[in-house]
DSSP file (Angstrom, degrees, kcal/mol; ACC not computed):
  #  RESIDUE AA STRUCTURE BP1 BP2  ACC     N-H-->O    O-->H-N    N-H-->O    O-->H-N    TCO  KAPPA ALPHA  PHI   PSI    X-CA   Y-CA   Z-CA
    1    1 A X              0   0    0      0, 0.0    15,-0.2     0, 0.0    13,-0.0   0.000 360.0 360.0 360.0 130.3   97.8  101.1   97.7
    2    2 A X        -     0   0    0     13,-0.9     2,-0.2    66,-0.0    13,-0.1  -0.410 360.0-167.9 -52.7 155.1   99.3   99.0  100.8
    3    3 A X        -     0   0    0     11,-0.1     2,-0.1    10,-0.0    10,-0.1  -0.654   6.0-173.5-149.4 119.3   97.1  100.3  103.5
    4    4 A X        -     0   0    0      1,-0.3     3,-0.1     8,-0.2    10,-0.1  -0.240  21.2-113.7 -95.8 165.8   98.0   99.6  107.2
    5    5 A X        -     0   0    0      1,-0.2     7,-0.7    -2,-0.1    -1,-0.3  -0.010  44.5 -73.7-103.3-153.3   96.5  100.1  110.1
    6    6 A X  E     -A   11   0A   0      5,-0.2     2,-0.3    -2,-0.0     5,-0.2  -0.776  50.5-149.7 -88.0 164.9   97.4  102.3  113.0
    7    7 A X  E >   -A   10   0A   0      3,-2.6     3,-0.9    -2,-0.3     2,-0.5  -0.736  26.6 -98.5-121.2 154.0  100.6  100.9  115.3
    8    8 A X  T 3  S+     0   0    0     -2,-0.3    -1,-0.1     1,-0.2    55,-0.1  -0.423 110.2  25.9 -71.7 145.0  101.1  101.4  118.6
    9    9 A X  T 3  S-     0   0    0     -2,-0.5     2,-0.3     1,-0.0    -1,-0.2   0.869 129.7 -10.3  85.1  29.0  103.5  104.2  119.2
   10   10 A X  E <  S-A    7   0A   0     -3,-0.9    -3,-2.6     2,-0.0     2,-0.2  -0.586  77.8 -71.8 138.7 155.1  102.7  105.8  116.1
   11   11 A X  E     -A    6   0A   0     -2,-0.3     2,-0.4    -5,-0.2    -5,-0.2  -0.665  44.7-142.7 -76.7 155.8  100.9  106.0  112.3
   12   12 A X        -     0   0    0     -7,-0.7    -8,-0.2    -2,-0.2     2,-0.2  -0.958  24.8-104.2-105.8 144.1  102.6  103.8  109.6
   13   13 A X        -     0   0    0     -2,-0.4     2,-0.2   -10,-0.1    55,-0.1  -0.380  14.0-124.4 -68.1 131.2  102.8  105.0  106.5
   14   14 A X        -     0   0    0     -2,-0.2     2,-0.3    64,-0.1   -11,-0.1  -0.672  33.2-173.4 -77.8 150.8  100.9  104.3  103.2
   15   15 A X        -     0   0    0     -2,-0.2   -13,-0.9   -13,-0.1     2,-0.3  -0.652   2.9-173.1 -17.4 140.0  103.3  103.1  100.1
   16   16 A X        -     0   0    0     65,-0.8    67,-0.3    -2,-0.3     4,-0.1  -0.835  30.3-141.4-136.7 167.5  102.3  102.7   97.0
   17   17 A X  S  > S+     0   0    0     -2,-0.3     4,-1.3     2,-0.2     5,-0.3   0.799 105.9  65.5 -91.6 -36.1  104.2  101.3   93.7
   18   18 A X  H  > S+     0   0    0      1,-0.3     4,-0.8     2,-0.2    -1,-0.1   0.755 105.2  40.2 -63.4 -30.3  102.3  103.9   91.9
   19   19 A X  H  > S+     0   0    0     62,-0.2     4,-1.7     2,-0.2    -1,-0.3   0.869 104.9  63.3 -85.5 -31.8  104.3  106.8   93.8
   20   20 A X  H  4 S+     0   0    0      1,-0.3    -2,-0.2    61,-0.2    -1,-0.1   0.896 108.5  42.0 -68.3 -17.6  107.3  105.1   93.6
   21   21 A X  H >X S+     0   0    0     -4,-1.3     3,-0.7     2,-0.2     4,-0.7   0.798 110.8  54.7 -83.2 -33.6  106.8  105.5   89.8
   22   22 A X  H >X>S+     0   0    0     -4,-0.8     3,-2.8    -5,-0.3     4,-2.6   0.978 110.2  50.0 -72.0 -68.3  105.5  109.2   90.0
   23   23 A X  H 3<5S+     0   0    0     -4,-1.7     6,-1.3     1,-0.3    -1,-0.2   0.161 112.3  45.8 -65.7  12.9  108.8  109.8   91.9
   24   24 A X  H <45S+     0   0    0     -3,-0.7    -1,-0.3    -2,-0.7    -2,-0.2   0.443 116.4  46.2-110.7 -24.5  110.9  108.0   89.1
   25   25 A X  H <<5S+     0   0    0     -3,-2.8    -2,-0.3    -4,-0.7    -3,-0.1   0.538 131.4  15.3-121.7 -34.6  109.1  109.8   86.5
   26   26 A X  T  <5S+     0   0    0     -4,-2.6    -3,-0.2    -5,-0.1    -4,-0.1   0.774 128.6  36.5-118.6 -41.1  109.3  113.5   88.2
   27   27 A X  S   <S-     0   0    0     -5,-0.7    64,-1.9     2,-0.1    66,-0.2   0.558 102.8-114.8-101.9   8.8  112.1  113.7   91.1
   28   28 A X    >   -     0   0    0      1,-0.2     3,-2.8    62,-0.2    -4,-0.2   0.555  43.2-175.5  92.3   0.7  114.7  111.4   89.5
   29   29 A X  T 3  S+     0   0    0     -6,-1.3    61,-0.3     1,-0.3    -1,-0.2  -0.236  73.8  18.8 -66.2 115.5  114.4  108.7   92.1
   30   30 A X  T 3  S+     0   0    0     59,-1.9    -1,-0.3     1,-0.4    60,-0.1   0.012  95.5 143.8 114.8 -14.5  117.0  105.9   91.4
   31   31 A X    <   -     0   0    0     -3,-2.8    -1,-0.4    58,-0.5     2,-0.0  -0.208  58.0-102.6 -55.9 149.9  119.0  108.5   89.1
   32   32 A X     >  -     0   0    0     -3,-0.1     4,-2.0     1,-0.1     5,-0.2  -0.237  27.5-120.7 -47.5 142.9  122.7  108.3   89.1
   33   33 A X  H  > S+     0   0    0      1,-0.2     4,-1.8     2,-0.2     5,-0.2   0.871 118.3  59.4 -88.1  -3.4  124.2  110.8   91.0
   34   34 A X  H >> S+     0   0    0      2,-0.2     4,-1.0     3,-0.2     3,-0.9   0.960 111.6  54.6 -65.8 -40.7  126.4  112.6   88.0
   35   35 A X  H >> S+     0   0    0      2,-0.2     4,-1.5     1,-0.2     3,-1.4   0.961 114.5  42.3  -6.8 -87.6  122.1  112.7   87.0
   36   36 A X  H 3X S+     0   0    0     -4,-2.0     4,-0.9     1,-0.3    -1,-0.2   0.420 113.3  49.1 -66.2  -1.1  121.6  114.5   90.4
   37   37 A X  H <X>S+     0   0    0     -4,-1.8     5,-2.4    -3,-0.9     4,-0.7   0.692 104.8  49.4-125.0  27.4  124.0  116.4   90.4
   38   38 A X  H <<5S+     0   0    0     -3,-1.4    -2,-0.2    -4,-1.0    -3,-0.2   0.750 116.8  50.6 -81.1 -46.9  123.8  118.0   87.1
   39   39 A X  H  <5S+     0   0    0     -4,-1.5    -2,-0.2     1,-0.2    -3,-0.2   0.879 116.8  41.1 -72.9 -52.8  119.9  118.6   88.2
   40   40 A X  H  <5S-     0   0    0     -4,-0.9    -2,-0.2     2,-0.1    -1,-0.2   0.567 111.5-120.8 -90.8 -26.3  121.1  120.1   91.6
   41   41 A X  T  <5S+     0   0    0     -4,-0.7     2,-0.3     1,-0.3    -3,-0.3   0.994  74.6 123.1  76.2  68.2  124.0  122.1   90.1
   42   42 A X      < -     0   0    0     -5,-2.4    -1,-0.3    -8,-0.1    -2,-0.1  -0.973  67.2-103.4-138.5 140.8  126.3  120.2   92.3
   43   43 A X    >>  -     0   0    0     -2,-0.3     4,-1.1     1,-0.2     3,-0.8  -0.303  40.2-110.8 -70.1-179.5  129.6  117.8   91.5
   44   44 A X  H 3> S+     0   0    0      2,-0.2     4,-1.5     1,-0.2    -1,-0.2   0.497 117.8  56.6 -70.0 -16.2  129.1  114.2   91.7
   45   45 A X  H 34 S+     0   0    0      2,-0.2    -1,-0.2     3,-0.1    -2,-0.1   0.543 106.3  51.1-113.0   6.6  130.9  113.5   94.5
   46   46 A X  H X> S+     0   0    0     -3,-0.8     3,-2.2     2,-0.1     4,-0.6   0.926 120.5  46.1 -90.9 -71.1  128.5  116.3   96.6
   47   47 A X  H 3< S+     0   0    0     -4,-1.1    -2,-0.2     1,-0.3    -3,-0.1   0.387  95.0  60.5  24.6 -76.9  125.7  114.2   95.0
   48   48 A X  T 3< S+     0   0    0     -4,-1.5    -1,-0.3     1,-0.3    -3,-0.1   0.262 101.0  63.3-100.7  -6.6  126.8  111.0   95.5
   49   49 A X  T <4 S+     0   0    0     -3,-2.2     2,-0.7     1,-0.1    -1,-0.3   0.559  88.8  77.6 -84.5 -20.9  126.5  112.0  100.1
   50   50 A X     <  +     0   0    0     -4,-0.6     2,-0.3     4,-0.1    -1,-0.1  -0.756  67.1 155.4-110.0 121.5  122.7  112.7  100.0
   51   51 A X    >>  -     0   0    0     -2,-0.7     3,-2.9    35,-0.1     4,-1.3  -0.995  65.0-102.7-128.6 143.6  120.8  109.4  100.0
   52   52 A X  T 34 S+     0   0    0     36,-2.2     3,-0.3    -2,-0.3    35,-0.2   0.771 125.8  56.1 -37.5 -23.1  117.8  108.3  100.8
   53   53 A X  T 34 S+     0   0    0     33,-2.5    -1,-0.3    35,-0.2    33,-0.1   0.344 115.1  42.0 -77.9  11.0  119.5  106.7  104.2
   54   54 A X  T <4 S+     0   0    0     -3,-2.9    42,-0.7    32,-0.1    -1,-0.2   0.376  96.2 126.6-144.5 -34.6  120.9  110.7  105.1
   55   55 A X  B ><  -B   95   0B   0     -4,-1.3     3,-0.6    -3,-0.3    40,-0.2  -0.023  67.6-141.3 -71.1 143.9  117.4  112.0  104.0
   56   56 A X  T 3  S+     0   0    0     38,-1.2    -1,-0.1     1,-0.2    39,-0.1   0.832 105.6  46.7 -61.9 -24.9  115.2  114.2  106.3
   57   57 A X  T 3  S+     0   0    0     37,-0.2    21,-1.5    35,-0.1    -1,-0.2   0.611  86.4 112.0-104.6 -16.1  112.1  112.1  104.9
   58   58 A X    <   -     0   0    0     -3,-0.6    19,-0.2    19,-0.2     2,-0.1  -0.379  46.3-161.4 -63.2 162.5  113.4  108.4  105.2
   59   59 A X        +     0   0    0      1,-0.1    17,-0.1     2,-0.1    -1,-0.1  -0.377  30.4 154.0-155.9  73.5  112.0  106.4  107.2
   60   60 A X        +     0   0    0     15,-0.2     5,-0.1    -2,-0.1    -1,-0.1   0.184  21.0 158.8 -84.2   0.9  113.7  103.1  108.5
   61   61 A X     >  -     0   0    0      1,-0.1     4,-0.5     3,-0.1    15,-0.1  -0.062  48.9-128.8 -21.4 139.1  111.8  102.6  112.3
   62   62 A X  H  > S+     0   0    0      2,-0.2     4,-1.2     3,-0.2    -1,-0.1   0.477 115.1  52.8 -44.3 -40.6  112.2   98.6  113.2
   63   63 A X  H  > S+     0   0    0      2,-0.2     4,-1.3     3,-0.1    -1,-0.1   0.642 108.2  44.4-113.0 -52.7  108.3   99.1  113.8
   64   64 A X  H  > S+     0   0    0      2,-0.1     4,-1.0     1,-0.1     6,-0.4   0.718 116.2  49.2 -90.7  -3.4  107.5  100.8  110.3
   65   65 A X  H  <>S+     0   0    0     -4,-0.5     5,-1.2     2,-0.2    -2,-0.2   0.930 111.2  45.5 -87.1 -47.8  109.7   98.2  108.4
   66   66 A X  H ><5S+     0   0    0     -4,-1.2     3,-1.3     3,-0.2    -2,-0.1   0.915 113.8  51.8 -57.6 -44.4  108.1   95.3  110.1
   67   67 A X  H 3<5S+     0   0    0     -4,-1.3     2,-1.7     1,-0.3    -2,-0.2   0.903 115.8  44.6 -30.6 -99.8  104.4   97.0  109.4
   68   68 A X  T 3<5S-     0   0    0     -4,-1.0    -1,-0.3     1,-0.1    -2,-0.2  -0.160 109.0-121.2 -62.1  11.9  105.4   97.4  105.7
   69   69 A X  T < 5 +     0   0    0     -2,-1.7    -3,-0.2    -3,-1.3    -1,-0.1   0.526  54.0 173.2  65.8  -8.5  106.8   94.1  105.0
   70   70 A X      < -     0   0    0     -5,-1.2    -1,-0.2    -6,-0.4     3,-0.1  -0.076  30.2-114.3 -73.2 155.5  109.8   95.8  104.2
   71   71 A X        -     0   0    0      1,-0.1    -1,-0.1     4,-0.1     0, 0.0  -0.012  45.3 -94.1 -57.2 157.6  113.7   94.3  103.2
   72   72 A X  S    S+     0   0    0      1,-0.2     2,-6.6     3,-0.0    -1,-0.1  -0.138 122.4  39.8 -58.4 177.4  116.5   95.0  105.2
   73   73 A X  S    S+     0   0    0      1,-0.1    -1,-0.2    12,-0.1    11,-0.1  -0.032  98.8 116.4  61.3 -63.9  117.9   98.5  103.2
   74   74 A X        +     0   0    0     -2,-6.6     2,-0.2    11,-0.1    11,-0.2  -0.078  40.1 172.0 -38.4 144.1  114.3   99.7  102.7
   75   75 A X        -     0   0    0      9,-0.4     9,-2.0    -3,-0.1     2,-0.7  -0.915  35.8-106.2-147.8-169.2  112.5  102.5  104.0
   76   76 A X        -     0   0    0      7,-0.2     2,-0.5    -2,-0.2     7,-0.2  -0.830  26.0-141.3-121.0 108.6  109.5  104.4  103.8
   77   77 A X     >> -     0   0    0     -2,-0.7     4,-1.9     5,-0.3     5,-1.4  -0.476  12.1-166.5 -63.6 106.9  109.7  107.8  101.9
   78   78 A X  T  45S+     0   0    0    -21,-1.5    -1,-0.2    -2,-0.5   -20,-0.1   0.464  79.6  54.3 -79.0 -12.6  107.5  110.0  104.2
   79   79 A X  T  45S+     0   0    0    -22,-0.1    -1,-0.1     1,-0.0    -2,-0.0   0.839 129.0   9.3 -77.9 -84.0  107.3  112.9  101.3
   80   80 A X  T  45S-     0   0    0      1,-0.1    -2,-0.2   -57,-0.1   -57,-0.1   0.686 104.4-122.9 -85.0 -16.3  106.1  111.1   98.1
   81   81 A X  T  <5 +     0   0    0     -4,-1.9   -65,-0.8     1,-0.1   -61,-0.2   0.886  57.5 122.6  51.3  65.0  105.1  107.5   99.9
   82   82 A X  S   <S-     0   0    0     -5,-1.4     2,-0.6   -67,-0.3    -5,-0.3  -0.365  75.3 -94.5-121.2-160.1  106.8  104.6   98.5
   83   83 A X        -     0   0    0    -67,-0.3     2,-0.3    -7,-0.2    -7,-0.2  -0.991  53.8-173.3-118.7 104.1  109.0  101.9   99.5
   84   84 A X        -     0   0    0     -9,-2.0    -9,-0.4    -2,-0.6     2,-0.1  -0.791  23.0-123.7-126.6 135.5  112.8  103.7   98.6
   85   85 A X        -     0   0    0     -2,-0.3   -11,-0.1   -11,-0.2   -12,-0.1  -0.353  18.0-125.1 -74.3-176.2  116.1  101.8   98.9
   86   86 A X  S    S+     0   0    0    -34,-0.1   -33,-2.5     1,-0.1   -32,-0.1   0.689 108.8  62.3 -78.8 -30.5  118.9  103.4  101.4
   87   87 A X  S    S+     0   0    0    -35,-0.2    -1,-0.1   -36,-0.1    -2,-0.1   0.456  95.6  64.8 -90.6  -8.4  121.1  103.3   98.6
   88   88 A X        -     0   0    0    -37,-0.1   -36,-2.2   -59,-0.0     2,-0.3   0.074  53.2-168.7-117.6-130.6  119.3  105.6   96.3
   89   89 A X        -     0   0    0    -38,-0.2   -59,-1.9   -37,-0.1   -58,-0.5  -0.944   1.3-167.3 176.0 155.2  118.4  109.3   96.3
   90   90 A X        -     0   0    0     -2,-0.3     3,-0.2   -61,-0.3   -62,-0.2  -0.631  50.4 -76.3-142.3-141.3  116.0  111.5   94.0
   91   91 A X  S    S+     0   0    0    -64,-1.9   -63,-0.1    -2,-0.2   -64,-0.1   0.624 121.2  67.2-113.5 -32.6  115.7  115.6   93.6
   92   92 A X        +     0   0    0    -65,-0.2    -1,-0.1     2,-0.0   -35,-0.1   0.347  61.8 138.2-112.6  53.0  113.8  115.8   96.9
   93   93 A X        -     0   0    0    -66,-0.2     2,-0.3    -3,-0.2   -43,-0.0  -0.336  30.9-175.5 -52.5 140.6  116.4  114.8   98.9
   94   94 A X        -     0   0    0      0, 0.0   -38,-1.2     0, 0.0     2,-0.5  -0.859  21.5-131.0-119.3 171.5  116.3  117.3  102.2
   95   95 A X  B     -B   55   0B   0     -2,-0.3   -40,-0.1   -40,-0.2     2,-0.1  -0.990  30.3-108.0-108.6 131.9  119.1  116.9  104.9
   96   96 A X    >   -     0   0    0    -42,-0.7     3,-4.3    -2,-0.5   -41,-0.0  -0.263  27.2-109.4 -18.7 110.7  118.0  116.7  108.1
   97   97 A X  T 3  S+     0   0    0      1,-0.3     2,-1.2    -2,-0.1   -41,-0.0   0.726 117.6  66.0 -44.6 -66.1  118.5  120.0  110.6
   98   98 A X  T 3  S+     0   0    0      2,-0.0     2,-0.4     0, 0.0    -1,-0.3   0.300  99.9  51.1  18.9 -30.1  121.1  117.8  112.3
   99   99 A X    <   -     0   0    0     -3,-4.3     2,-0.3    -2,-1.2    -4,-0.1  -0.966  63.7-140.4-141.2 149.8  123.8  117.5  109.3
  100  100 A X        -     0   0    0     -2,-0.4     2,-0.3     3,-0.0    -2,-0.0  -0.987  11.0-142.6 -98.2 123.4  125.5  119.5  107.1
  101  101 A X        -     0   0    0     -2,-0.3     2,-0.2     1,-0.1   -55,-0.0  -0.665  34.9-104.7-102.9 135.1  126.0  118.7  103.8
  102  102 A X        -     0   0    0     -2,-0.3    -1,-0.1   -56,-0.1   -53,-0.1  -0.575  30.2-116.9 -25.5  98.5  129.9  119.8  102.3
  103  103 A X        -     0   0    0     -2,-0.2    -1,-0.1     2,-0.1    -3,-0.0  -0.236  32.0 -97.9 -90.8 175.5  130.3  122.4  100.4
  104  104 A X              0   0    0      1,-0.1   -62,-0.0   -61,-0.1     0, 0.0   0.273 360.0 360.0 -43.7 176.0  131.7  122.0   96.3
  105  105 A X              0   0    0     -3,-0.0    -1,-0.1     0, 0.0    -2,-0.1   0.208 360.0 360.0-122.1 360.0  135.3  122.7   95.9
């Protein structure tokens, strides 16, 4: 497990590869969204809006990305604790009180 220290202005967050693998293996993470939204009982194209970059839990801070080594696109999934692209999404996507997600036709 990465382990970091504390930052000013805040904790950073532990990652591991080994969650990112629990969370491939149990919430779908990287699934397609016709996947997610067959799991969610949602079309694809409701689906294909909630991504880890949208997500209540991502976590892309200039501060924790530099901490973490992390790629441009990276962030740090503050639920399960991995390293999660922007681009991808699993089953515990949440929206953020702030947005509203569209509903199905």
């Amino acid at each position: 497990m990465m382990e970091v220290g504390l930052m000013i202005g805040g904790d950073v967050p532990e990652v591991s590869e080994e969650n990112k693998k629990r969370a491939e293996e149990y919430w779908m993470y990287g699934a397609s969204a016709d996947e997610l939204g067959k799991a969610w009982g949602k079309p694809a194209k409701v689906a294909k809006l909630k991504t880890c970059a949208n997500c209540e839990y991502f976590n892309n801070k200039a501060r924790t990305l530099k901490a973490l080594g992390a790629e441009p696109g990276m962030g740090a999934c503050m639920k399960f604790k991995f390293m999660c692209s922007q681009e991808a999404a699993c089953q515990g996507w949440d929206c953020p009180s702030h947005m509203d997600m569209p509903e199905e036709d």
